[in-house]
C-alpha positions as a Markdown table, in Angstrom:
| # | Residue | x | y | z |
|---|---|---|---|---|
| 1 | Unk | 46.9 | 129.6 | 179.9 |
| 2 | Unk | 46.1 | 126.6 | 178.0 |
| 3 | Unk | 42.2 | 127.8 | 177.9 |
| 4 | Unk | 43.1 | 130.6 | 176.7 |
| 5 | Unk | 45.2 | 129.5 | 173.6 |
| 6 | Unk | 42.5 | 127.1 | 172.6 |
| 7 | Unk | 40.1 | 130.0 | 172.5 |
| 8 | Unk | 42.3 | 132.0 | 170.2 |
| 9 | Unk | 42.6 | 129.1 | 168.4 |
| 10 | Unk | 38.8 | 128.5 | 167.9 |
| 11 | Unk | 38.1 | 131.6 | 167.0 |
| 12 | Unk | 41.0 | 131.3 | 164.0 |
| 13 | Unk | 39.6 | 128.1 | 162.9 |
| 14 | Unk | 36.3 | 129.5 | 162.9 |
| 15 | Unk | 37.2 | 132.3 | 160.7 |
| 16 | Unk | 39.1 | 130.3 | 157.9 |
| 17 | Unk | 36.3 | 127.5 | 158.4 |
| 18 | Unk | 34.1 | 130.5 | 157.2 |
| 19 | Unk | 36.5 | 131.7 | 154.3 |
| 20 | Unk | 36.9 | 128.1 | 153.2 |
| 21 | Unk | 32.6 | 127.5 | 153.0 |
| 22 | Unk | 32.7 | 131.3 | 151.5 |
| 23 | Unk | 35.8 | 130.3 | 148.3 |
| 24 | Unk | 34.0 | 126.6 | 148.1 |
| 25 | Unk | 30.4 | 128.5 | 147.6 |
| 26 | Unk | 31.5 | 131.1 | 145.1 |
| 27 | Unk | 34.1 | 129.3 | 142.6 |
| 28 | Unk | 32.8 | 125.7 | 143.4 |
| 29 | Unk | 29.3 | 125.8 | 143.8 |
| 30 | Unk | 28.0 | 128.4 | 142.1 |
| 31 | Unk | 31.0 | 128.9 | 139.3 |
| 32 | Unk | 31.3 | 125.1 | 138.0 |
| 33 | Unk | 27.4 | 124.0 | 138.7 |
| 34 | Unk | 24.7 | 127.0 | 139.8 |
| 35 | Unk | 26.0 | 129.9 | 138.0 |
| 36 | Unk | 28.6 | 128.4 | 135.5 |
| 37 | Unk | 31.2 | 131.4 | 136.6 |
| 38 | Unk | 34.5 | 130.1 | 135.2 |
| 39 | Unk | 36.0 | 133.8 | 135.9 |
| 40 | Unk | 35.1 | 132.9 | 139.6 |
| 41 | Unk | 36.5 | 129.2 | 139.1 |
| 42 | Unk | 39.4 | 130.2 | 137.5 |
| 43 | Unk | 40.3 | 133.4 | 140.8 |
| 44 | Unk | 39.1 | 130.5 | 143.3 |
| 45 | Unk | 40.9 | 127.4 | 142.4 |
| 46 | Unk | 45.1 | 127.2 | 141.9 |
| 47 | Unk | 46.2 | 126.7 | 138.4 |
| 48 | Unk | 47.8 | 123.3 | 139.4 |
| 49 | Unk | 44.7 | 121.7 | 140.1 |
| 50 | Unk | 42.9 | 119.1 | 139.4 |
| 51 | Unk | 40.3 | 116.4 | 139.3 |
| 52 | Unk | 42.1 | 113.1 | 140.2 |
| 53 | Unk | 39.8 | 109.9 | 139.9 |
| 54 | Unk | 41.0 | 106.5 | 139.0 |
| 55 | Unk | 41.7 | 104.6 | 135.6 |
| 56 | Unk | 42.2 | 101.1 | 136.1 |
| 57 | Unk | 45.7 | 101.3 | 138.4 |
| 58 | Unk | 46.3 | 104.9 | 136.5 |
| 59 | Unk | 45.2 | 108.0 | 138.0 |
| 60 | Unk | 43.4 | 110.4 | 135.8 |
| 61 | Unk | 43.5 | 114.1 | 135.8 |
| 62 | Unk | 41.4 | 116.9 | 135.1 |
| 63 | Unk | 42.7 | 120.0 | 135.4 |
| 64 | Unk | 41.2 | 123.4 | 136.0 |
| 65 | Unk | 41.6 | 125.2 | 132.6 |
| 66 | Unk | 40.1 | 122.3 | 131.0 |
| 67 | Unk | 37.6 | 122.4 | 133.2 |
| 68 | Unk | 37.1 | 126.1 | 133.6 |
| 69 | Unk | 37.1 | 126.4 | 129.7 |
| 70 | Unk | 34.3 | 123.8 | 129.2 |
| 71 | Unk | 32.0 | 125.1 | 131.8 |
| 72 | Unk | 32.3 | 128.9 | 129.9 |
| 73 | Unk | 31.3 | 127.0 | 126.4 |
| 74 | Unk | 28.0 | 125.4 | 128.2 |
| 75 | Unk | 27.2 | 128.5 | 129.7 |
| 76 | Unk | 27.7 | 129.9 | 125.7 |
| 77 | Unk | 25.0 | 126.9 | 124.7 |
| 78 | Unk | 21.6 | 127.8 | 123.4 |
| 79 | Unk | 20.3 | 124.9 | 125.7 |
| 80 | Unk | 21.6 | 126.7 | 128.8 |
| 81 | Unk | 18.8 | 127.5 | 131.0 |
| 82 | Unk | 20.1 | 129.3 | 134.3 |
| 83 | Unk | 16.3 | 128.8 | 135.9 |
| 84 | Unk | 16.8 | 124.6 | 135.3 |
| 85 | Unk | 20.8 | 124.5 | 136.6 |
| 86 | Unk | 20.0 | 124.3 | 140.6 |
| 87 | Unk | 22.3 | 122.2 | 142.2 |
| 88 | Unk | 21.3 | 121.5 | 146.4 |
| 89 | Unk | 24.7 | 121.4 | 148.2 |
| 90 | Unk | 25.6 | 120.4 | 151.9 |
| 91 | Unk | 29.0 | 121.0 | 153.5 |
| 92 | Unk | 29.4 | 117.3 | 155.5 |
| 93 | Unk | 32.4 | 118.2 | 156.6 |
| 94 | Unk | 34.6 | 121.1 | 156.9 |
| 95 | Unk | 38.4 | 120.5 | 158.7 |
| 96 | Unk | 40.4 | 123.8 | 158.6 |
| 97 | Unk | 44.0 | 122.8 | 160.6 |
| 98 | Unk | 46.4 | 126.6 | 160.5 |
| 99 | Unk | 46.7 | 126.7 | 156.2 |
| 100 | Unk | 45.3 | 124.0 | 155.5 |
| 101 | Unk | 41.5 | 122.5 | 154.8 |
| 102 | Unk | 39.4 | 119.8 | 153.9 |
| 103 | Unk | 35.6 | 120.0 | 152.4 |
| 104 | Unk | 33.3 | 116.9 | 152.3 |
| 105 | Unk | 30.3 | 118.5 | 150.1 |
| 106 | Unk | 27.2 | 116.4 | 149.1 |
| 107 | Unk | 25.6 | 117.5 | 145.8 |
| 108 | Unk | 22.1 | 117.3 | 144.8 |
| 109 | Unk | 19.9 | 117.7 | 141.7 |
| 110 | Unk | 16.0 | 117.4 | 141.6 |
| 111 | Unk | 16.2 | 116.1 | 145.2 |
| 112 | Unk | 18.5 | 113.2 | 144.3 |
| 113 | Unk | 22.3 | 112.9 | 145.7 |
| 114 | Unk | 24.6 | 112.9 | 142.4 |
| 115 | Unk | 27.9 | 113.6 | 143.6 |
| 116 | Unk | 30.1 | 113.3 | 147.1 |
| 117 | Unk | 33.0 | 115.4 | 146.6 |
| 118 | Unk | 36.0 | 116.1 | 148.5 |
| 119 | Unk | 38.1 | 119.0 | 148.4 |
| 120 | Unk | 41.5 | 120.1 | 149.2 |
| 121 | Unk | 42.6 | 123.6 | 150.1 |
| 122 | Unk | 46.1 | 125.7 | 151.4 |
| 123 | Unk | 46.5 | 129.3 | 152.2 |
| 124 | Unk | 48.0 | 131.0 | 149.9 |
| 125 | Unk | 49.8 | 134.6 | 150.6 |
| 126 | Unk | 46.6 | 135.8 | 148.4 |
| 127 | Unk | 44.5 | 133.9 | 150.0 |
| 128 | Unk | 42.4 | 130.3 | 150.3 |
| 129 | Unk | 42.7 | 127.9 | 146.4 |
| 130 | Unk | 41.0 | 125.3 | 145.9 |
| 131 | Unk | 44.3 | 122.7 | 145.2 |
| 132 | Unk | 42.6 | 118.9 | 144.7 |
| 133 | Unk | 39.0 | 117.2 | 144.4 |
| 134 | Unk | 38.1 | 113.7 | 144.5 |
| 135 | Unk | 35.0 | 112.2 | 144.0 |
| 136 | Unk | 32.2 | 109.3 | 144.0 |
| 137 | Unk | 29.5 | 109.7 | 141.3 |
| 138 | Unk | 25.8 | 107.8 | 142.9 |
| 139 | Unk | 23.9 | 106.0 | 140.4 |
């Protein structure tokens, strides 16, 4: 009986693993950095979230409508070039446990690692959000 739970099981985490990749890919990947979609940022991330990073012994935060509002005014920009914005990604990690997830997703640009982010998730009654991100910024 055991087996057979832990197949059921597997085939569940499977499934959200895949609606986790499939939410990160649409409002993270390509809404804040490939396509600059903050209509797509703004449906795939919860309205309490935030950027947290640290400020001395403070923590700082960033939250989405900030965000979301500042990646629609660069997409506005004259200097905007869609063709130039191609951002590499690479899901590290993905940890899906019943309603909730973790993302470890490497970002690159021109071939060179900018940005190790890690991501936070719960499922909602509509669905997976995107709730927290940390970060580390390569030089």
């Amino acid at each position: 009986m055991a087996i057979l739970s832990f197949s059921i099981k597997g085939v569940y985490e499977s499934k959200a693993e895949a609606e986790v990749k499939a939410l990160i890919l649409k409002a993270y990947i390509n809404g804040a950095f490939n396509g600059l979609d903050p209509d797509a940022m703004r449906m795939g991330f919860h309205s309490d979230f935030a950027i947290f990073s640290a400020d001395g012994e403070a923590i700082s935060k960033y939250p989405i409508k900030t965000w979301a509002d500042g990646v629609e005014k660069r997409k506005m920009t004259s200097e905007f070039d869609a063709s130039k914005n191609k951002w590499e990604h690479k899901f590290a990690i993905v940890d899906v446990t019943g309603g909730s997830a973790s993302a470890k997703i490497e970002l690159f640009k021109d071939g060179k690692q900018v940005y190790t982010d890690y991501l936070s998730l719960l499922k909602f009654d509509s669905g997976w959000k995107i709730v927290a991100k940390v970060y580390h910024k390569h030089e």
